[in-house]
N, C-alpha and C positions, 0 to 999 in steps of 0.2 A: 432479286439478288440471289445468286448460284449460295449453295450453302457452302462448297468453300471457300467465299468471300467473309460468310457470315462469320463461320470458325478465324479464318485471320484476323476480323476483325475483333471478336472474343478475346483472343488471346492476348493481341496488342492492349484492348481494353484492360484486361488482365493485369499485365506488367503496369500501367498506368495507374490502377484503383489499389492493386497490393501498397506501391509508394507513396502515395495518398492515405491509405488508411493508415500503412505507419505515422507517415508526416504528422496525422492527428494526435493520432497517439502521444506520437513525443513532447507537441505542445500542451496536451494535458498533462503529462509527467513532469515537465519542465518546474512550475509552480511547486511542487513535491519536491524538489531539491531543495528549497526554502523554509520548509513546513519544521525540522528536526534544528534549526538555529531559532526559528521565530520563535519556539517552544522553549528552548535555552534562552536565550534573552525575557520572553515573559516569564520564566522562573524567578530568575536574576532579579529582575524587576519588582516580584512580589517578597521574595527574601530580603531585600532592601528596605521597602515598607514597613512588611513585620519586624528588622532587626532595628528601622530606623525610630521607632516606637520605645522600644529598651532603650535607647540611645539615647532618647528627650528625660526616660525615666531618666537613667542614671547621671543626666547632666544636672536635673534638677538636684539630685539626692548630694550633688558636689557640692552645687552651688547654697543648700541648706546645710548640709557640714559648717562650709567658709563662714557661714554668718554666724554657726553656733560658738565655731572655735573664737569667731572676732569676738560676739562676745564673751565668752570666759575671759578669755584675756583681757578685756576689758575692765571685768569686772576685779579682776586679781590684782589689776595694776591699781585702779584705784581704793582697792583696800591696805594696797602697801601701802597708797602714798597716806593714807588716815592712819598709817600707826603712828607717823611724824605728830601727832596733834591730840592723839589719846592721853588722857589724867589719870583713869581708873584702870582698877584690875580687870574689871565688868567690861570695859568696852575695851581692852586688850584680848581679852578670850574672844572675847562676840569676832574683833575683824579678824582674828586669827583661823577661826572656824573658817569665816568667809573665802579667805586666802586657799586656806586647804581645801575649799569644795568646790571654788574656781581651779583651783589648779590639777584638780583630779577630772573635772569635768574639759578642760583644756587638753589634759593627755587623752583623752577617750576618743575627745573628736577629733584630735588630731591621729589618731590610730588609725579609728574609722574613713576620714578623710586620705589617708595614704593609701589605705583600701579602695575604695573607691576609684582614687584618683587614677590608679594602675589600670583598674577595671577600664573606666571610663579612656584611657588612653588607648587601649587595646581596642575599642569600641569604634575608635575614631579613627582610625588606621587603617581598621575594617572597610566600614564604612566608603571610606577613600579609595580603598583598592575594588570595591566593587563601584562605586560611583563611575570609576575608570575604566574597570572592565562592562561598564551596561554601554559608557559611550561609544568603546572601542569595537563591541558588538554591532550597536546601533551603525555606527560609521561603515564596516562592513558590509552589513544587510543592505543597506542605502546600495551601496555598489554593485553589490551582488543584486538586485533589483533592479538594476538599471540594466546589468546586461544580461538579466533574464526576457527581457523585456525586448531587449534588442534583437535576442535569438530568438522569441516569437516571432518580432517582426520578418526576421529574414525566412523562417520557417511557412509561415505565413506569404511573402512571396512564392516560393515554391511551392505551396501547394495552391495557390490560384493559376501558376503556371498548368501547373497540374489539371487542373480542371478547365483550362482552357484546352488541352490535348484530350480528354475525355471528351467535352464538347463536338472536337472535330470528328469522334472515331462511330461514335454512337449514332449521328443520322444513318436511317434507313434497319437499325437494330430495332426489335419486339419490345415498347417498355416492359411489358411484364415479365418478359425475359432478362432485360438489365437491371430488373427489380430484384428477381429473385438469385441473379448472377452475382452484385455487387453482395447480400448477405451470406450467400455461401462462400465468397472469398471472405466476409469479415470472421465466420466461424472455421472455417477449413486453412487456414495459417497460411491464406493469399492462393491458394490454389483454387481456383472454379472451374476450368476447362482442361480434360485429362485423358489422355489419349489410352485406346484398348490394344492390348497387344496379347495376340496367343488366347482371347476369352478373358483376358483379364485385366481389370481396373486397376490403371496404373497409380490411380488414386487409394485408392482403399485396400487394393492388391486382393479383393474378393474375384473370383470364378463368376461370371456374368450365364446368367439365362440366355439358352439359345436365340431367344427371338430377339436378347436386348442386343446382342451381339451382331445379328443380322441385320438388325433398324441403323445402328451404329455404321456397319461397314457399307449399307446400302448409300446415307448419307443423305437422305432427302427430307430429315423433319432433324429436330434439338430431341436429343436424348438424355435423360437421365439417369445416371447411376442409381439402382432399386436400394443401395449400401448404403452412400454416403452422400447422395443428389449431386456430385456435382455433372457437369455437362459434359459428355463424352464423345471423343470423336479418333475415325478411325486411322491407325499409323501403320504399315506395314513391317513386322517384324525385322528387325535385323537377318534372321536368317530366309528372308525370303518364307517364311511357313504363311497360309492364308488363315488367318482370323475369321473364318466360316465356317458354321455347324450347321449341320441336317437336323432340323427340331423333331424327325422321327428317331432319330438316332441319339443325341444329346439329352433333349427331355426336355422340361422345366422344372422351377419351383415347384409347377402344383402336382408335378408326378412325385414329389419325393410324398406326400401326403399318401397316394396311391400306392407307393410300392409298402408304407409301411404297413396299410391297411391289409395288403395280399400276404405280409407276409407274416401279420398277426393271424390269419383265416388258416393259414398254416400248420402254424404252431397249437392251436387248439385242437386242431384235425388228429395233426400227430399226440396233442396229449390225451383225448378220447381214447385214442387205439390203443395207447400204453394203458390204462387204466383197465381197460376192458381185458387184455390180455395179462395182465398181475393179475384180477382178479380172478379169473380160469384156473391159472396156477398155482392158486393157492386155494383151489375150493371154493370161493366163494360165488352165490350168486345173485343178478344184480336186482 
């Protein structure tokens, strides 16, 4: 296979794996759109518990009032009705105490009891308006689950589609080449194949080493960007300029190593000679 076969076939792959790896993407975020109500509703859920707890307290605390207050009154009534049938002074005082300490004990709990009762109504009101809002929640999420579910599915079509057209593009492709092509599109935001124009990485927009430049526009092996790896291949400028450099004339990478070295050898040279000559100048010697 001529290598620009290989190149169309890259780049079709390209547009094919970029769609695809969003495609994934989306079906893992999709569930995520669920995660911020399932968290509201298990709140809901646990505030009910805890509140519904107070709620048994204070229904009890009603229902033990009612019985205090039943008896007081109980007891008050039947001491009235014993004053009908008293003889003595002694047991005139005796049920009259009785009556006054029923009947002080009757306003207490019935105080207490109104107390209560308010509380406990308030409770239960509560109670009902979240019982209503967990179902209505509940009721929601159900639906909303169902057509998360459904939008998997269809996402899910399309992307087996998907990999049925990768399937047909990749016979006769390098695997270790669509090994490390498909990761650089997952890191590089879908770009893996990028064309050089003018010496320069239309990917990375770095200045390319003469020789990468040359291998690129020569077009007979997979070249990689030294920047950003991804695979580069050669496009004729718009203005017609040739994207070829003379590696006598251009350089590389490893001359800039060289020119710094020449031009530190320099620089010492000339500070020698400044040193030597202040020192003359001023009498001194060395």
């Amino acid at each position: 296979m001529v290598m620009d076969e290989v190149f169309e076939k890259l780049r079709a792959l390209q547009d094919v794996l970029s769609e695809k790896i969003a495609l994934e993407q989306e079906i893992q975020d999709i569930p995520k759109l669920l995660t911020t109500q399932e968290e509201l509703l298990a709140r809901l859920k646990k505030s009910f518990i805890e509140k519904n707890v107070e709620y048994e307290a204070a229904k009890e605390r009603v229902n033990m009032l009612r019985g205090q207050l039943a008896d007081a009154e109980s007891s008050r009534e039947k001491a009235e009705k014993a004053m009908d049938t008293i003889s003595t002074q002694r047991e005139y005082e005796a049920l009259d105490k009785e009556i006054r300490d029923a009947s002080e004990k009757e306003q207490l709990y019935r105080k207490d009891l109104q107390k209560e009762d308010r509380a406990f109504a308030e409770m239960d009101e509560q109670q009902k308006r979240d019982a209503a809002l967990i179902e209505q929640q509940e009721s929601e999420l159900t639906e909303k689950r169902a057509g998360v579910e459904s939008e998997i599915s269809d996402k899910n079509g399309s992307l087996s589609e998907l990999t049925e057209q990768e399937k047909d593009i990749t016979p006769g492709l390098d695997p270790d080449v669509l090994f490390k092509f498909e990761r650089i599109i997952r890191s590089k935001l879908g770009l893996g194949i990028v064309s050089i124009k003018g010496g320069v990485c239309s990917g990375c927009h770095m200045i390319l080493p003469a020789q990468f430049a040359n291998m690129v526009r020569a077009g007979e092996e997979i070249v990689f960007c030294p920047y950003c790896s991804r695979i580069l291949y050669y496009q004729e400028s718009e203005q017609g300029e040739q994207d070829f450099f003379d590696d006598g004339d251009s350089g590389s990478l490893a001359d800039l190593d060289d020119l710094d070295g020449d031009e530190e050898d320099d620089y010492d040279e000339e500070s020698e000679g400044d040193d030597g000559d202040d020192k003359a100048e001023m009498g001194f010697d060395d």
